[in-house]
Backbone as CSV, one residue per row, in Angstrom:
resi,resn,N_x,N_y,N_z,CA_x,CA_y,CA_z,C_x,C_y,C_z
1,UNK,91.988,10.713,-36.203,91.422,11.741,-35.374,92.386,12.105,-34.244
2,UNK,92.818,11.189,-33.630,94.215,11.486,-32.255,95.306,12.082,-32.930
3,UNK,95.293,11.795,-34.074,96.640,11.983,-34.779,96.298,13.960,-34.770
4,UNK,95.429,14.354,-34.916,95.089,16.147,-34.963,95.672,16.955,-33.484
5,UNK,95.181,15.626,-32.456,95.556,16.676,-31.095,96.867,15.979,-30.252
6,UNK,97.763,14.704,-31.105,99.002,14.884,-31.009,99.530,15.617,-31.501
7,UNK,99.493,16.270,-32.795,100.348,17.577,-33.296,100.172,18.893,-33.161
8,UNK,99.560,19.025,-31.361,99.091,20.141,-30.930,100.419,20.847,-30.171
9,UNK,100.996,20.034,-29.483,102.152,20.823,-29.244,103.442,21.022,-29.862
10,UNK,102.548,20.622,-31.162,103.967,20.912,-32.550,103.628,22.244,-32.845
11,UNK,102.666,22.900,-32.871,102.387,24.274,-33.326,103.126,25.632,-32.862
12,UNK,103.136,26.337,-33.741,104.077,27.400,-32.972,103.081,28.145,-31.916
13,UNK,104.137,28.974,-31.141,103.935,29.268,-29.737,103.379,30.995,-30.140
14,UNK,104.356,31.581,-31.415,104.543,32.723,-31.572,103.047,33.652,-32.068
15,UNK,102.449,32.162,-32.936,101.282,32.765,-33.634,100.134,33.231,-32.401
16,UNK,100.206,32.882,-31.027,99.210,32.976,-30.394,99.164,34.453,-29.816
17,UNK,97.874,34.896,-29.565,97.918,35.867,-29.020,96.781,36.245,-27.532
18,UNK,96.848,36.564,-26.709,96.352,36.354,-25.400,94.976,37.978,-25.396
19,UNK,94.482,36.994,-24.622,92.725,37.490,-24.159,93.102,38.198,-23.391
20,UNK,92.884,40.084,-23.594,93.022,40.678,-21.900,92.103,40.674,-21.157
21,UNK,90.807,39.797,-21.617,89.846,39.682,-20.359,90.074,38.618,-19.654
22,UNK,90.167,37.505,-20.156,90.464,36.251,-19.821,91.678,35.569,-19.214
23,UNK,92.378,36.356,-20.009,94.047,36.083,-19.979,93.846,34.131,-20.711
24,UNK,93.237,33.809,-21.599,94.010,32.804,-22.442,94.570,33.093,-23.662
25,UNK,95.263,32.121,-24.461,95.650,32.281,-25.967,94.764,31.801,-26.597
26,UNK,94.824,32.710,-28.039,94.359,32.127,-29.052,95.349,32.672,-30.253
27,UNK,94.437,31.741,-31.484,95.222,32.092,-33.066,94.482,33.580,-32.889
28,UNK,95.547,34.461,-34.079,94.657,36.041,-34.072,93.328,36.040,-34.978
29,UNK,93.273,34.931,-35.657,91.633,34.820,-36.404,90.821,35.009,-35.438
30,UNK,90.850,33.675,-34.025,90.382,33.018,-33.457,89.653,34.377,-31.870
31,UNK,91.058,35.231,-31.826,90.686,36.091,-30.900,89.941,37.000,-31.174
32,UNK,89.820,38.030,-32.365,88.936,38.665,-32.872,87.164,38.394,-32.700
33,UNK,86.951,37.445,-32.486,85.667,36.379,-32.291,85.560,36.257,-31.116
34,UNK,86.426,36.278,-30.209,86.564,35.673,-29.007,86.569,36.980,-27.999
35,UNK,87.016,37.637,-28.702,87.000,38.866,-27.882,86.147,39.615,-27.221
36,UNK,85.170,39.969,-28.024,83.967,40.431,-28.003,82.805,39.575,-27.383
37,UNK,82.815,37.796,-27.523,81.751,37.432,-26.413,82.476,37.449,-25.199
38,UNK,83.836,37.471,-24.828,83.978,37.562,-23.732,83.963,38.604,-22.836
39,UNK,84.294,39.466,-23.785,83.811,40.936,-22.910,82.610,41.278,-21.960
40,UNK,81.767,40.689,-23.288,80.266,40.474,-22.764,80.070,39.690,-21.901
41,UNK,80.455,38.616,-21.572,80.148,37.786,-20.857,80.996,38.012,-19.066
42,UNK,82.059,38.662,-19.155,82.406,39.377,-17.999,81.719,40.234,-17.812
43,UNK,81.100,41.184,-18.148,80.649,42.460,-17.805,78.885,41.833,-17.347
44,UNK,78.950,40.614,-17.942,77.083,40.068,-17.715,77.109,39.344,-16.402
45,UNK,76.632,39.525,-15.614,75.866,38.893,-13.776,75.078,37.604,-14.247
46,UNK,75.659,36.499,-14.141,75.130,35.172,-15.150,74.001,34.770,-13.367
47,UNK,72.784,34.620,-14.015,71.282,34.431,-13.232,71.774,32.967,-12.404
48,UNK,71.732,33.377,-11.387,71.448,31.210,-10.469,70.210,30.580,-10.500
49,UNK,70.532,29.585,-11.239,69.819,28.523,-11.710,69.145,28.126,-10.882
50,UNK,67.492,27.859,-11.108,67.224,27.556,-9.538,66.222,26.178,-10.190
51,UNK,66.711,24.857,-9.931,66.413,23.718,-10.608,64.894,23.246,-9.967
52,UNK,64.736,23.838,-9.116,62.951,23.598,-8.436,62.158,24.296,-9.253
53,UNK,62.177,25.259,-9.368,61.625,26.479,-10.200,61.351,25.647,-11.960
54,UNK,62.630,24.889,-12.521,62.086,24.288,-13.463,61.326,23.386,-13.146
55,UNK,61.643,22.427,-12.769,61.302,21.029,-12.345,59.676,21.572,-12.467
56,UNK,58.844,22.753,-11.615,58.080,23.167,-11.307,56.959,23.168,-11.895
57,UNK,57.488,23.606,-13.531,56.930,24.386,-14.272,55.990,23.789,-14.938
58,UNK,55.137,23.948,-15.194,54.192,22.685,-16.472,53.592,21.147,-15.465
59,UNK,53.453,21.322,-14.112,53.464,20.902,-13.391,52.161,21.357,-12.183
60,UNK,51.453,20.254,-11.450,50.460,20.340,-10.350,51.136,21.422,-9.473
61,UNK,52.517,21.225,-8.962,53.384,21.627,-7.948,52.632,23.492,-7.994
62,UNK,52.850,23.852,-9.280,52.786,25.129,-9.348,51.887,25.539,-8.622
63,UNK,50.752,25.514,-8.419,48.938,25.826,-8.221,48.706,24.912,-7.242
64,UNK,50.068,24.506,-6.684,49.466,23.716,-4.966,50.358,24.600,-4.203
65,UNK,51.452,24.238,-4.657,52.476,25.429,-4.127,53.138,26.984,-4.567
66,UNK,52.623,27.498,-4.580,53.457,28.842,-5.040,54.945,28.972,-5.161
67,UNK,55.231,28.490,-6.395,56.663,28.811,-6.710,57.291,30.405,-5.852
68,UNK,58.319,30.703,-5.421,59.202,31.593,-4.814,59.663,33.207,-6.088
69,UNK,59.307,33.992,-5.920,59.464,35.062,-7.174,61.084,35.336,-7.216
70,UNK,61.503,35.350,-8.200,63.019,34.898,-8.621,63.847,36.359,-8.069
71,UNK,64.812,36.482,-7.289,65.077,37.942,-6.832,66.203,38.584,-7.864
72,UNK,66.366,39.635,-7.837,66.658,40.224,-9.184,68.251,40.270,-9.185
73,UNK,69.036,40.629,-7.846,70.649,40.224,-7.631,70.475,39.722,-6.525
74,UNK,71.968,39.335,-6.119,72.584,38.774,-5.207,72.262,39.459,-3.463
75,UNK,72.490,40.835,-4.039,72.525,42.155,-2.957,70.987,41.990,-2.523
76,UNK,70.068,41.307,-2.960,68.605,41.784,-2.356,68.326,40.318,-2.109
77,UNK,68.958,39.345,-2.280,68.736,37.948,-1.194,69.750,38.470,-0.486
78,UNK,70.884,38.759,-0.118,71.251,38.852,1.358,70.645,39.726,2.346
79,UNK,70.133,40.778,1.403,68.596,41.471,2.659,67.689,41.146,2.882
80,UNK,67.250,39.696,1.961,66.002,38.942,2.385,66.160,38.382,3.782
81,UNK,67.531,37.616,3.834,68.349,36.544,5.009,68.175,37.289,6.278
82,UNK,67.470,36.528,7.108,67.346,36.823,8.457,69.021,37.101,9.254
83,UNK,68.836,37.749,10.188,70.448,37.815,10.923,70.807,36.839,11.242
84,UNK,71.803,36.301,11.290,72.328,35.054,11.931,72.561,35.491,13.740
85,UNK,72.259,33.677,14.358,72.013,34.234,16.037,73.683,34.071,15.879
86,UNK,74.046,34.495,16.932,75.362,34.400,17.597,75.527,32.628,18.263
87,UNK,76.243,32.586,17.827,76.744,30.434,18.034,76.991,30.640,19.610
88,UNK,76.038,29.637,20.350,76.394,29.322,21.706,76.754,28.050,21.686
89,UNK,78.204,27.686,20.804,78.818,26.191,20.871,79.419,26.059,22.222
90,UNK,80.135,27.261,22.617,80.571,27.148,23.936,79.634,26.323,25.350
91,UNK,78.611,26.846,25.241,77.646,26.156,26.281,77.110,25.479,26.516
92,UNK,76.901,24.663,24.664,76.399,23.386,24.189,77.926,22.321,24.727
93,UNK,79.071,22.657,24.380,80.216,22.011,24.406,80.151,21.713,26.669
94,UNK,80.113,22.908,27.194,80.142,22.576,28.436,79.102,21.495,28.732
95,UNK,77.769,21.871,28.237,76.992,20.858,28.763,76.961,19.362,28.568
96,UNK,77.726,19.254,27.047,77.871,18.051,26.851,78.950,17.284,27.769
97,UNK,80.204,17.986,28.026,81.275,17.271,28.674,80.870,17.243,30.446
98,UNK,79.782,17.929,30.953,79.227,17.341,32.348,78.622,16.128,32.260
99,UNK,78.071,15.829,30.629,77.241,14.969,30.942,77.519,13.652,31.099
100,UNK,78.573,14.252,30.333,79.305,12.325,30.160,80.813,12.377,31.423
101,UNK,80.929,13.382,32.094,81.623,13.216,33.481,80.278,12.567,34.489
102,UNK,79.292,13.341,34.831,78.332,12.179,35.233,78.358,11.000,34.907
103,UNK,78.178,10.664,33.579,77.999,9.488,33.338,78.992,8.643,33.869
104,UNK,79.926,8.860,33.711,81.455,8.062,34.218,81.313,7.973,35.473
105,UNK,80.844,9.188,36.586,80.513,9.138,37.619,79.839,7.843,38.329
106,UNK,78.360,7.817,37.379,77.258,6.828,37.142,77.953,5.282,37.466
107,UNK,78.864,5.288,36.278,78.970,3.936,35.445,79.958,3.558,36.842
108,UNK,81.297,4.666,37.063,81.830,4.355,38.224,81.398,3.690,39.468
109,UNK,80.557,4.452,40.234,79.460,4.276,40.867,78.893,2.525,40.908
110,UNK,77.774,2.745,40.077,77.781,1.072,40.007,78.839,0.062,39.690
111,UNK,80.068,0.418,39.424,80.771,-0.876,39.393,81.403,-0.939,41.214
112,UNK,81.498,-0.025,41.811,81.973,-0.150,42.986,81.294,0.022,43.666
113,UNK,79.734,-0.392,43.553,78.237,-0.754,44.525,78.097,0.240,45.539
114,UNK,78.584,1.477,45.547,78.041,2.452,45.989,76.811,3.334,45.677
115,UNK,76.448,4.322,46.414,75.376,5.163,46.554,75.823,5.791,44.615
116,UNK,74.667,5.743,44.125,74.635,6.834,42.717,74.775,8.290,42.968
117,UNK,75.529,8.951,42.328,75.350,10.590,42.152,74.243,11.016,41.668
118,UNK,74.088,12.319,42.664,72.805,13.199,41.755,73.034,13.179,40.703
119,UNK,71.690,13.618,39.829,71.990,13.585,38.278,72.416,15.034,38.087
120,UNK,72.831,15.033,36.355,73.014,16.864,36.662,72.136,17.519,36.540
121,UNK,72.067,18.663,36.690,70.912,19.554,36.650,70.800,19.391,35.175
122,UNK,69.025,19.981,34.670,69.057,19.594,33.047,69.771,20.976,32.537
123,UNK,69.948,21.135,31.299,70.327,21.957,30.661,69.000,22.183,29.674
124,UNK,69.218,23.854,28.934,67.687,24.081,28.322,68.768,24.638,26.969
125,UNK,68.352,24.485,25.864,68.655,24.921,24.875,68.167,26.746,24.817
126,UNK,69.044,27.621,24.751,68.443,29.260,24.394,68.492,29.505,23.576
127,UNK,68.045,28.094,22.596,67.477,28.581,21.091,66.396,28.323,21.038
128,UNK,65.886,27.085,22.108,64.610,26.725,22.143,63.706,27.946,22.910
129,UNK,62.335,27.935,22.551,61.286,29.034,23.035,60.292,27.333,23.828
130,UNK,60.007,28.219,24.899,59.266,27.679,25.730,57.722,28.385,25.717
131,UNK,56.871,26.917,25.606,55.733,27.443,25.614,54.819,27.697,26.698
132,UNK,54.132,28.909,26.573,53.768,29.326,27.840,52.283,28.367,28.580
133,UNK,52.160,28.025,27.963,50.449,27.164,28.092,51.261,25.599,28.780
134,UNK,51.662,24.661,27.935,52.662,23.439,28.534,53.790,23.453,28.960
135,UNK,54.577,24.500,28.550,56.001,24.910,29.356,57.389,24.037,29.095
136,UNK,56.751,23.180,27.491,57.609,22.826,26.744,58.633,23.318,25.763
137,UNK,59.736,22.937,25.175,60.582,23.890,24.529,60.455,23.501,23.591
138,UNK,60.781,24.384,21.993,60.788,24.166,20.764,61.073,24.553,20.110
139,UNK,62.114,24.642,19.140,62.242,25.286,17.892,61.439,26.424,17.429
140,UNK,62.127,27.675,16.670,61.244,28.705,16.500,60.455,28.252,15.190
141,UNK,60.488,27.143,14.358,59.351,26.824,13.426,58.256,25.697,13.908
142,UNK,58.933,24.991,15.123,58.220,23.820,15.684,56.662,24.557,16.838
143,UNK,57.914,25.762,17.021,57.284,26.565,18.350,56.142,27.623,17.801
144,UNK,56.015,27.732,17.024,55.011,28.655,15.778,53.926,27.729,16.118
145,UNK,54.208,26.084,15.400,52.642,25.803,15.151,52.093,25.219,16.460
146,UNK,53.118,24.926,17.631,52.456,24.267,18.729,52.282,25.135,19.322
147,UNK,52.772,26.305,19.617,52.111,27.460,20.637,50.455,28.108,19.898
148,UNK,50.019,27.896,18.841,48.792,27.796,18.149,47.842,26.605,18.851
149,UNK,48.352,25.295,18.496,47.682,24.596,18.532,47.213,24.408,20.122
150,UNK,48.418,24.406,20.800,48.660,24.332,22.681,47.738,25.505,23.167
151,UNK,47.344,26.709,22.317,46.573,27.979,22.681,45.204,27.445,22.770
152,UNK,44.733,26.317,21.316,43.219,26.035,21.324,43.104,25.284,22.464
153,UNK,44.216,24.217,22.716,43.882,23.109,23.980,43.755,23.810,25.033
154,UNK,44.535,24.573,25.646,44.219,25.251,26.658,42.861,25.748,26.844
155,UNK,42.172,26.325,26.090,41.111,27.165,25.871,39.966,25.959,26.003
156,UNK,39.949,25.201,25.350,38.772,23.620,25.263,39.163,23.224,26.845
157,UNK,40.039,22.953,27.593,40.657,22.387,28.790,40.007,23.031,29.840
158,UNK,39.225,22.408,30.792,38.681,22.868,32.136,39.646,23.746,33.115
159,UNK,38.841,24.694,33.508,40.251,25.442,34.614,40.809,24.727,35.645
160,UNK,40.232,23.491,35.734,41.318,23.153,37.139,42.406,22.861,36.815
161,UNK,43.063,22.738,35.726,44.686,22.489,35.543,45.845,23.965,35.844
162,UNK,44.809,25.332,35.543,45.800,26.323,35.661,46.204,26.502,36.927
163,UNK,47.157,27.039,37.448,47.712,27.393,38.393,47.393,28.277,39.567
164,UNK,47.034,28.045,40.876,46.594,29.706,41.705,45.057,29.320,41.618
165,UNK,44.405,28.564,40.853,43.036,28.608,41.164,42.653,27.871,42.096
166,UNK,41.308,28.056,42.816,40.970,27.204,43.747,41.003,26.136,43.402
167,UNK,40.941,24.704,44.633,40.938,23.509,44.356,39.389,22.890,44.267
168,UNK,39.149,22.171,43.870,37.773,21.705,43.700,37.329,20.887,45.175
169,UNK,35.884,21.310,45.289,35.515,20.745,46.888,36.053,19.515,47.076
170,UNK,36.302,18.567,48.075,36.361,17.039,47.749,35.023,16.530,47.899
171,UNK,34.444,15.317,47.787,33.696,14.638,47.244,33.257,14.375,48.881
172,UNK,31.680,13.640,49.111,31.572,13.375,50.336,32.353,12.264,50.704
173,UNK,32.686,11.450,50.338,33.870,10.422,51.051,34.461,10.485,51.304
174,UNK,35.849,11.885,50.107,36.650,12.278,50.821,36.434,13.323,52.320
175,UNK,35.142,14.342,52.600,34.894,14.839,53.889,34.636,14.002,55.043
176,UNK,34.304,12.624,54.656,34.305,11.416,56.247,35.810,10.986,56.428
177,UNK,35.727,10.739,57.803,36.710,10.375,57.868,36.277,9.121,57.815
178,UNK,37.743,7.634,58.408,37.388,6.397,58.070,36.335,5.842,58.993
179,UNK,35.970,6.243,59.985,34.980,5.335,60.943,33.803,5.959,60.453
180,UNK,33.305,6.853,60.259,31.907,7.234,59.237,31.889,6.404,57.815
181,UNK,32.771,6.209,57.145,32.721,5.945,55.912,32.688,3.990,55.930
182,UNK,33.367,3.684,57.285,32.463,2.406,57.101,31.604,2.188,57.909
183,UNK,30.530,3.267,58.569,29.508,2.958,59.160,28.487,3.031,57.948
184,UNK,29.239,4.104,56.793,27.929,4.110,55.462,28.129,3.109,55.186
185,UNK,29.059,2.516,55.235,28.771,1.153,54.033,28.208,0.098,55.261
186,UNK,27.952,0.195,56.174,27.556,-1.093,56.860,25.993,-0.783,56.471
187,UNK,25.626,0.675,56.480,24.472,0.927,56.578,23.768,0.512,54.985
188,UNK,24.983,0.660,54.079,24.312,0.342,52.757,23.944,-1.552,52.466
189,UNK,25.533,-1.800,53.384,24.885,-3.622,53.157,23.868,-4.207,54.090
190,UNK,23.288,-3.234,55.387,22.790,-4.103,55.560,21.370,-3.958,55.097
191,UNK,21.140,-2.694,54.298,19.642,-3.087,53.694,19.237,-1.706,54.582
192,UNK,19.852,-1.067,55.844,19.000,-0.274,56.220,18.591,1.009,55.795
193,UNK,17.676,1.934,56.121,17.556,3.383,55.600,19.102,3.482,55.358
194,UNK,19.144,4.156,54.232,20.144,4.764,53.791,20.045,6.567,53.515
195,UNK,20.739,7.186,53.902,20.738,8.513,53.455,21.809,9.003,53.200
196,UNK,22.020,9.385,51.275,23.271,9.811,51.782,23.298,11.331,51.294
Protein backbone atom coordinates (compact mmCIF):
# COMPACT_ATOMS: atom_id res chain seq x y z
CA UNK A 1 0.00 0.00 0.00
CA UNK A 2 3.05 2.75 0.83
CA UNK A 3 4.67 1.37 -2.00
CA UNK A 4 1.51 3.42 -4.37
CA UNK A 5 2.25 6.89 -2.68
CA UNK A 6 6.11 6.42 -2.82
CA UNK A 7 5.86 6.34 -6.59
CA UNK A 8 4.00 9.55 -6.48
CA UNK A 9 6.70 11.73 -7.25
CA UNK A 10 7.82 9.40 -10.00
CA UNK A 11 4.89 10.50 -12.14
CA UNK A 12 5.15 12.85 -14.82
CA UNK A 13 4.70 16.50 -14.18
CA UNK A 14 3.54 17.13 -17.92
CA UNK A 15 0.30 15.03 -17.78
CA UNK A 16 -1.18 17.45 -15.18
CA UNK A 17 -3.36 20.04 -15.86
CA UNK A 18 -4.45 23.00 -13.44
CA UNK A 19 -8.01 24.13 -12.00
CA UNK A 20 -8.75 27.84 -13.04
CA UNK A 21 -10.97 28.03 -10.12
CA UNK A 22 -8.90 26.56 -7.67
CA UNK A 23 -5.64 26.85 -9.14
CA UNK A 24 -4.65 22.97 -8.27
CA UNK A 25 -3.46 20.08 -10.64
CA UNK A 26 -4.99 17.33 -11.78
CA UNK A 27 -4.77 14.22 -14.45
CA UNK A 28 -7.07 15.63 -17.56
CA UNK A 29 -9.61 12.61 -16.80
CA UNK A 30 -9.56 13.75 -13.31
CA UNK A 31 -10.21 17.62 -14.09
CA UNK A 32 -13.13 17.29 -16.31
CA UNK A 33 -15.03 15.95 -13.01
CA UNK A 34 -13.46 18.30 -10.98
CA UNK A 35 -14.25 21.12 -12.74
CA UNK A 36 -17.64 21.50 -12.64
CA UNK A 37 -18.15 20.71 -8.69
CA UNK A 38 -15.82 23.25 -8.15
CA UNK A 39 -17.27 25.85 -9.96
CA UNK A 40 -20.24 25.19 -8.08
CA UNK A 41 -18.95 25.13 -5.04
CA UNK A 42 -17.18 28.67 -5.43
CA UNK A 43 -20.02 30.37 -6.74
CA UNK A 44 -22.21 28.53 -3.53
CA UNK A 45 -22.25 30.83 0.09
CA UNK A 46 -21.55 27.46 2.20
CA UNK A 47 -24.42 28.01 5.44
CA UNK A 48 -22.53 28.38 9.22
CA UNK A 49 -23.05 25.59 11.06
CA UNK A 50 -24.66 26.39 14.08
CA UNK A 51 -23.94 23.19 16.47
CA UNK A 52 -26.69 24.36 19.27
CA UNK A 53 -29.33 24.43 16.78
CA UNK A 54 -28.46 20.61 16.22
CA UNK A 55 -27.65 19.50 19.47
CA UNK A 56 -31.28 21.11 19.93
CA UNK A 57 -33.25 19.27 17.83
CA UNK A 58 -35.30 16.13 18.88
CA UNK A 59 -34.77 17.46 22.22
CA UNK A 60 -36.80 19.13 25.64
CA UNK A 61 -34.38 22.23 24.92
CA UNK A 62 -36.58 23.05 21.91
CA UNK A 63 -40.16 23.81 23.68
CA UNK A 64 -38.35 25.26 26.83
CA UNK A 65 -36.24 27.37 24.86
CA UNK A 66 -36.92 28.76 21.54
CA UNK A 67 -34.26 27.87 19.25
CA UNK A 68 -32.88 31.37 17.35
CA UNK A 69 -34.43 31.53 13.45
CA UNK A 70 -31.38 30.79 11.24
CA UNK A 71 -30.55 34.29 9.30
CA UNK A 72 -30.42 33.96 5.67
CA UNK A 73 -26.62 35.78 4.91
CA UNK A 74 -23.93 37.15 6.53
CA UNK A 75 -25.08 40.91 5.50
CA UNK A 76 -28.36 40.61 7.74
CA UNK A 77 -26.47 39.33 11.04
CA UNK A 78 -24.23 42.26 10.85
CA UNK A 79 -27.52 44.45 10.88
CA UNK A 80 -28.83 42.38 13.57
CA UNK A 81 -25.35 43.43 15.79
CA UNK A 82 -25.88 46.21 18.02
CA UNK A 83 -23.16 49.21 17.47
CA UNK A 84 -20.18 48.68 19.20
CA UNK A 85 -19.54 51.45 22.29
CA UNK A 86 -16.38 53.28 21.69
CA UNK A 87 -13.42 51.52 24.13
CA UNK A 88 -12.75 53.77 27.19
CA UNK A 89 -9.38 51.63 27.88
CA UNK A 90 -7.77 54.89 28.26
CA UNK A 91 -9.65 55.78 31.54
CA UNK A 92 -9.91 52.31 32.78
CA UNK A 93 -5.88 52.24 32.27
CA UNK A 94 -5.61 55.78 34.25
CA UNK A 95 -7.67 54.59 36.96
CA UNK A 96 -5.98 51.56 37.44
CA UNK A 97 -2.34 53.05 37.62
CA UNK A 98 -3.69 55.74 40.57
CA UNK A 99 -4.68 52.95 42.23
CA UNK A 100 -1.83 51.09 42.76
CA UNK A 101 0.35 54.60 43.10
CA UNK A 102 -1.92 54.92 46.22
CA UNK A 103 -1.37 51.80 47.14
CA UNK A 104 2.46 52.17 47.20
CA UNK A 105 1.64 55.38 48.82
CA UNK A 106 -0.38 53.19 51.52
CA UNK A 107 2.12 50.40 51.83
CA UNK A 108 4.91 53.28 51.97
CA UNK A 109 3.19 55.01 54.55
CA UNK A 110 2.90 52.22 56.98
CA UNK A 111 6.31 51.02 56.74
CA UNK A 112 7.60 54.50 57.82
CA UNK A 113 4.71 54.84 60.70
CA UNK A 114 3.41 57.85 59.39
CA UNK A 115 -0.04 59.49 58.94
CA UNK A 116 -1.95 57.28 55.85
CA UNK A 117 -2.96 59.11 52.60
CA UNK A 118 -6.39 59.94 51.61
CA UNK A 119 -7.77 57.27 49.66
CA UNK A 120 -8.45 58.02 46.00
CA UNK A 121 -11.46 59.27 44.99
CA UNK A 122 -13.66 56.14 43.64
CA UNK A 123 -13.84 55.79 40.07
CA UNK A 124 -17.43 54.77 38.33
CA UNK A 125 -17.40 52.63 35.34
CA UNK A 126 -19.48 54.74 32.12
CA UNK A 127 -20.53 51.56 31.07
CA UNK A 128 -22.17 50.91 34.17
CA UNK A 129 -25.99 52.49 34.47
CA UNK A 130 -26.86 53.57 37.82
CA UNK A 131 -29.95 52.83 39.40
CA UNK A 132 -32.18 55.42 40.20
CA UNK A 133 -34.22 53.89 43.24
CA UNK A 134 -30.61 52.40 45.17
CA UNK A 135 -28.12 54.39 43.23
CA UNK A 136 -26.17 51.32 42.49
CA UNK A 137 -24.26 50.59 39.22
CA UNK A 138 -24.73 47.77 36.76
CA UNK A 139 -24.30 46.33 33.70
CA UNK A 140 -26.82 47.06 30.92
CA UNK A 141 -28.17 43.23 31.23
CA UNK A 142 -27.61 43.13 35.11
CA UNK A 143 -29.22 46.72 35.14
CA UNK A 144 -32.49 45.55 33.13
CA UNK A 145 -33.52 43.05 35.75
CA UNK A 146 -32.54 45.00 38.98
CA UNK A 147 -33.91 48.33 38.00
CA UNK A 148 -37.38 46.05 37.70
CA UNK A 149 -36.98 44.34 40.62
CA UNK A 150 -35.41 47.65 42.81
CA UNK A 151 -38.81 49.47 41.14
CA UNK A 152 -41.19 46.77 43.11
CA UNK A 153 -39.00 47.29 46.42
CA UNK A 154 -39.21 50.73 46.34
CA UNK A 155 -42.91 50.76 45.84
CA UNK A 156 -43.62 47.88 48.94
CA UNK A 157 -40.91 50.26 51.06
CA UNK A 158 -42.41 52.94 53.50
CA UNK A 159 -41.73 56.64 52.49
CA UNK A 160 -39.46 57.49 55.11
CA UNK A 161 -36.38 56.31 53.24
CA UNK A 162 -36.97 58.79 50.17
CA UNK A 163 -35.31 61.88 50.21
CA UNK A 164 -36.81 65.71 50.99
CA UNK A 165 -39.62 64.13 52.92
CA UNK A 166 -40.52 65.09 56.27
CA UNK A 167 -38.92 63.42 59.22
CA UNK A 168 -41.10 61.39 61.42
CA UNK A 169 -42.27 63.06 64.88
CA UNK A 170 -39.84 61.72 67.62
CA UNK A 171 -41.30 59.54 70.11
CA UNK A 172 -42.24 60.97 73.68
CA UNK A 173 -38.84 60.16 75.20
CA UNK A 174 -37.16 61.46 72.61
CA UNK A 175 -39.37 65.15 73.34
CA UNK A 176 -38.13 64.96 77.34
CA UNK A 177 -35.31 66.01 78.01
CA UNK A 178 -33.01 63.95 80.62
CA UNK A 179 -34.32 65.29 84.04
CA UNK A 180 -38.11 64.58 83.00
CA UNK A 181 -37.31 61.29 81.63
CA UNK A 182 -35.90 60.15 84.90
CA UNK A 183 -38.49 61.69 86.95
CA UNK A 184 -40.91 59.17 84.65
CA UNK A 185 -39.12 56.43 85.53
CA UNK A 186 -38.87 57.21 89.25
CA UNK A 187 -42.52 57.72 88.96
CA UNK A 188 -42.96 54.29 87.22
CA UNK A 189 -40.74 52.39 89.98
CA UNK A 190 -42.07 53.74 92.59
CA UNK A 191 -45.59 52.38 92.11
CA UNK A 192 -46.98 55.94 91.88
CA UNK A 193 -49.90 57.36 89.57
CA UNK A 194 -48.41 57.09 86.47
CA UNK A 195 -49.49 59.08 83.41
CA UNK A 196 -48.00 58.86 80.47
Amino acid sequence: MMEEFEDVDALPAQDLSQCKTCKRWFFPKVLEKHANICQKTATKRRKTFDSSRQRAEGTEISTLKPIKPKLQSSAASQKAEPPKKPSNWRKKHEDFIATIRAAKAATQAVKDGGPLPPPPPPSYDPDYIQCPYCQRRFNENAADRHIKFCQEQAARMPIKNKLGDAKKPPSRTQEMGWRERGEDMQQRSTGRDWNP
